[in-house]
N, C-alpha and C positions, 0 to 999 in steps of 0.2 A: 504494500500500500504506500501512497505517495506521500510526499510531505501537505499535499493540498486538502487531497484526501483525508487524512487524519486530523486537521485543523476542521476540515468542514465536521466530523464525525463528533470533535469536542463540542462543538459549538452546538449540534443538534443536541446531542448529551446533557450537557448542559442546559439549554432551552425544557428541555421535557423535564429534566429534574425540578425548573423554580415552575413549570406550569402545577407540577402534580403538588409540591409544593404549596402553592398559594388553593389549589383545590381543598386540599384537606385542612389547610386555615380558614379558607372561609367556609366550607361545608360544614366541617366536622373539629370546630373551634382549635385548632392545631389537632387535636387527639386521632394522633396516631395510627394505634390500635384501633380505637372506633373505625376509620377508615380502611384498617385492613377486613374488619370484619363484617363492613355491609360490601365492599368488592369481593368478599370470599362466599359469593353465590349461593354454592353447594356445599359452604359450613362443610367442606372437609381441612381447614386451617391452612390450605394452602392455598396461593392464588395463580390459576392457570392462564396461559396465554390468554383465552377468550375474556378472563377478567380483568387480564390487563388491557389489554385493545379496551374495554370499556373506560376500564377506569383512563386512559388514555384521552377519549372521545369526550370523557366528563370534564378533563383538566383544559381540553380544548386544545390539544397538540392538533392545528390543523394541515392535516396534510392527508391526502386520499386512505381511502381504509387498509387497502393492499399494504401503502407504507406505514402504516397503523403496527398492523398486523407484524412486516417486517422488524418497527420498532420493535412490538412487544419480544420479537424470537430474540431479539439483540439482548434485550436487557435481561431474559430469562437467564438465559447464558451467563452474563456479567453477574449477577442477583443470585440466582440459584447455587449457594456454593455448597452444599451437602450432595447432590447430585441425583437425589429428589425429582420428582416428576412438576414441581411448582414451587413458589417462591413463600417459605413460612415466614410467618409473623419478624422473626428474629432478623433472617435475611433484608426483606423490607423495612423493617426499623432501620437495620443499619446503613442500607443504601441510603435512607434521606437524611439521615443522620450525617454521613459523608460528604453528602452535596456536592 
């Protein structure tokens, strides 16, 4: 990957982190966890692709669903570090926690 590449890649990175961000301060008064637990659909404590694409769409990252969609597999990958089928509570705290 290129150096332009990877600058663009921060910069989207970046951009989606302050949007979901500022989603869960004003939806879900900063709380966190509240927020993982109404995007965790199917209350199995994990949150799957499809719940991210939402929670994505809710934050207002706009960009076509497809790229939506690509986001969410990007950040699984990044996010999911036990290697898990979805992204638990812990992982998700600490990705916004990093920002």
């Amino acid at each position: 990957m290129g150096m332009i590449e990877d600058a663009l890649r921060k910069m989207v990175k970046t951009s989606v982190q302050e949007k979901v961000t500022a989603l869960v301060e004003s939806r879900f008064a900063s709380d966190q966890e509240r927020a993982f637990q109404f995007y965790d659909a199917d209350k199995n404590a994990v949150i799957d692709t499809n719940e991210l694409e939402t929670m994505l769409n809710d934050a207002g990252v706009a960009v076509p669903k497809k790229t939506n969609a690509e986001i969410a597999a990007a950040m699984m990958g990044e996010m999911n570090t036990d290697g898990f089928s979805g992204i638990s509570w812990t992982e998700l705290k600490a990705a916004l926690e990093a920002g």
